[in-house]
N, C-alpha and C positions, 0 to 999 in steps of 0.2 A: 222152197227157195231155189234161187235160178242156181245151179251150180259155179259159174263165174261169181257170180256176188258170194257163194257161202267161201268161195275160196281165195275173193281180196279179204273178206273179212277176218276168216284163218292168218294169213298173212298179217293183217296188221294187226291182229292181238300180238301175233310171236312178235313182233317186232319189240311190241310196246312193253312185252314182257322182259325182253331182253336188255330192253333200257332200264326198268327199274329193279333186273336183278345185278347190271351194270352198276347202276345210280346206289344200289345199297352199300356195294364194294367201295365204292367213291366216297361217300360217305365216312365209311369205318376208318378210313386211310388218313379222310382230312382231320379225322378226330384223332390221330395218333400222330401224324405229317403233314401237317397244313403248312409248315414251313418250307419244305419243299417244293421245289419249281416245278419241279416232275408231277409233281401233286394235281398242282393249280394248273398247269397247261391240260392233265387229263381231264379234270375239273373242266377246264372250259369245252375241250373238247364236247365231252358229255352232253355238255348244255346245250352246243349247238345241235348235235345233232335232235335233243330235245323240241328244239324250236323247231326244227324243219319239220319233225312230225307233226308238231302241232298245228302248226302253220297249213299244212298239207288234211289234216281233220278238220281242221274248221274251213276249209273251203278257200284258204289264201284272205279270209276275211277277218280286221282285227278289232270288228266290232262282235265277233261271236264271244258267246263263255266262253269256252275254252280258251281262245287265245287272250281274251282280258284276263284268265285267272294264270295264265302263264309269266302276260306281263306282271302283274301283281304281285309274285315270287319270288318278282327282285326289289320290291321295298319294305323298307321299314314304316310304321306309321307311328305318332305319336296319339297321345290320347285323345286328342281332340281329331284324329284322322289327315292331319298332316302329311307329308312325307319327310323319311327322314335318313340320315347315312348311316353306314355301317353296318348291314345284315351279316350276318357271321358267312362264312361259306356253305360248312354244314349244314345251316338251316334252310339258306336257299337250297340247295340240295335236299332236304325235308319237304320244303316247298312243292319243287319239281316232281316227288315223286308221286305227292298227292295229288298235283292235276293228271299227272300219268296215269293214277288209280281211276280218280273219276272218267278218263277217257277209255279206260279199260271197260270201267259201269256198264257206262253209256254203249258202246260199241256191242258190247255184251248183250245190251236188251233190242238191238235192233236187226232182225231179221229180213234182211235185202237188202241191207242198206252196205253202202261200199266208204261211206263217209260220214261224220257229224254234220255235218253243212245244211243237213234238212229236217234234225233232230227233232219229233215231235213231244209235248208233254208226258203222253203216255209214252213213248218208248223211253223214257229218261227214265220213269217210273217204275217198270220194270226192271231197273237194274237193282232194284233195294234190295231184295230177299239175298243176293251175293252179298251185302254189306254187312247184314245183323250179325255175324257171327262175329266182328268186332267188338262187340261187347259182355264175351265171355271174361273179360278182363276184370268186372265190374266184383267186387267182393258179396255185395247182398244179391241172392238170386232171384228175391221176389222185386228186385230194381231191371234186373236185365230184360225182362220181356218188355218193362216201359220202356225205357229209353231206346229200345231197337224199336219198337212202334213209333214213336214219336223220331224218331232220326228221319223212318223212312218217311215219317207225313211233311218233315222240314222239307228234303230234297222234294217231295213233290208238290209243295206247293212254292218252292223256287221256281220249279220248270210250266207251272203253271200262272205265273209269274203274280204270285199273292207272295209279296215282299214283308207283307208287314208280319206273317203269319210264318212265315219262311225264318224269318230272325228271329220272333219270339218264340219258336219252337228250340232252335238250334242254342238260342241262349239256356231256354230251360234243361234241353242236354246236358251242356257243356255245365251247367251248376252241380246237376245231378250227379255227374260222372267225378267232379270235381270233389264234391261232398263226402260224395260214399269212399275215394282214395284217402282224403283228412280222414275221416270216422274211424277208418282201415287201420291208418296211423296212430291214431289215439292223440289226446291232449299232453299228455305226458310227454309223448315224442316230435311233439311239436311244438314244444316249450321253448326250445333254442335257435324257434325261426320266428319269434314276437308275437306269439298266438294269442289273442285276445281270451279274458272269462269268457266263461259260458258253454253254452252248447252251440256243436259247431253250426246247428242248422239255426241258429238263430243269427249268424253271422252276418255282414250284408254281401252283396256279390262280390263287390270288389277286394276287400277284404279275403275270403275266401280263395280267391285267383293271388292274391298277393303272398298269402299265406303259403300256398303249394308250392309257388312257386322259389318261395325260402329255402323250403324244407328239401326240394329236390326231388317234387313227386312232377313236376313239369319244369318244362324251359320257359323260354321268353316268347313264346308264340303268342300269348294275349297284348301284347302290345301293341297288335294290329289290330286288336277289337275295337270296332268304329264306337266312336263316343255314346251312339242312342243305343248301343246293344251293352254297353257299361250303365245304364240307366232302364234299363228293359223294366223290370220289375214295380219302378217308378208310376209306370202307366199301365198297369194293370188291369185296373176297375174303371167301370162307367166312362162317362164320355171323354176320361184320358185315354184309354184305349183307341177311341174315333179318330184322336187328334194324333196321337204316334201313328196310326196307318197312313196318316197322308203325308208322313214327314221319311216314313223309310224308302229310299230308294234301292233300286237293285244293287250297284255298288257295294252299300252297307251288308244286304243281306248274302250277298256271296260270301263277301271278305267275314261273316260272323262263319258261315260255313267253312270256311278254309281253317279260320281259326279250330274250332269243334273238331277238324280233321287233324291237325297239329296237336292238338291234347291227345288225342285220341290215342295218337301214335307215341306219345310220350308213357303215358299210362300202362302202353299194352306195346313195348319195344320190340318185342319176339314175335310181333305181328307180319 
């Protein structure tokens, strides 16, 4: 590698590092002083200078990923994929530090490159094997090596841009991950957040995400799960399958990733 490129690239890790061990401080503050002005003015601060990086990796372009999942950060959606008010602060600061992670990824798996702006599949690709070690979090150990497999087959075939495959992976993560933290819990201890009979894997998805998010093993990040990834399961078999491919678009399939990244982080806080 040309030495000028390996040493913008040095550079803009530390930077981006710097903001998300900034953005974590930010964070802990809003969750104990959100009331304060001091708070929310550093708060905003933060954010901008977030945007300008991002802005500045995707090339000043605000049709790249990255900077669509930057804007995305600051909505709410509703079930049907809506938009909607009232993102807590916190959470978009949750938000933000997750597209900072994936620009971390990404930067990380491209050698010469001084920017995201000409980001190829497989260099996006390459950044997985940093990722897997997120799911040391997961309580069954014979779950962990799936779900890291299948996380890193979703992001790559995001950037390959198989959307329909991209979501129905990332949804089967995010049930997986969801599953084994309930089981973790037991029934018992999940009696005082409306836990249906049964066994928990017999649950249905939504249900499931509803459930956790009672009990306080997640937040409110599934509420930007786009409506056909609340329905994933649905079309599973046979030539429903054919017909959900040609109904997910990239939008949905980011925003199921973002979501996956938001539990992720709930699940495994000391991350």
């Amino acid at each position: 590698m040309d030495e000028s490129a390996r040493a913008q690239i040095e550079t803009q890790l530390s930077h981006l590092d710097a903001l998300i061990r900034r953005g974590r401080q930010i964070r802990e503050r809003l969750r104990s002083d959100a009331s304060k002005p001091a708070v929310m003015a550093e708060t905003r601060a933060w954010q901008e200078h977030c945007g300008t990086t991002i802005n500045k990796l995707s090339g000043g372009s605000k049709a790249h990923w990255l900077a669509r999942s930057f804007s995305d950060a600051f909505l709410m959606r509703t079930a049907d994929g809506r938009a909607a008010e009232g993102v807590p602060p916190d959470e978009i600061v949750n938000r933000l530090l997750d597209v900072l992670g994936q620009a971390v990824a990404s930067l990380s798996g491209m050698p010469g490159r001084s920017s995201l702006s000409d980001a190829s599949p497989a260099s996006q690709a390459s950044a997985d094997t940093g990722i897997r070690r997120r799911f040391e979090f997961v309580h069954n150990p014979e779950l962990r090596p799936v779900v890291e497999q299948a996380y890193a087959n979703s992001r790559r075939a995001l950037e390959q841009m198989e959307y329909d495959v991209a979501l129905r992976t990332s949804c089967g993560v995010l049930e997986a991950i969801v599953t084994d933290a309930l089981e973790h819990k037991g029934l018992e201890g999940l009696a005082s957040a409306g836990a249906p009979a049964g066994e928990i894997s017999g649950w249905p998805f939504e249900t499931r995400l509803a459930v956790a998010e009672k009990a306080g093993l997640i937040r409110g990040g599934c509420a930007r799960l786009p409506a056909i990834a609340r329905t994933y399961r649905d079309s599973s078999d046979g030539d429903e399958e054919n017909e959900l491919r040609g109904t997910v678009s990239e939008t949905d399939a980011r925003r199921t990733g973002q979501v996956l990244n938001v539990v992720i982080r709930d699940l495994d806080p000391g991350r």
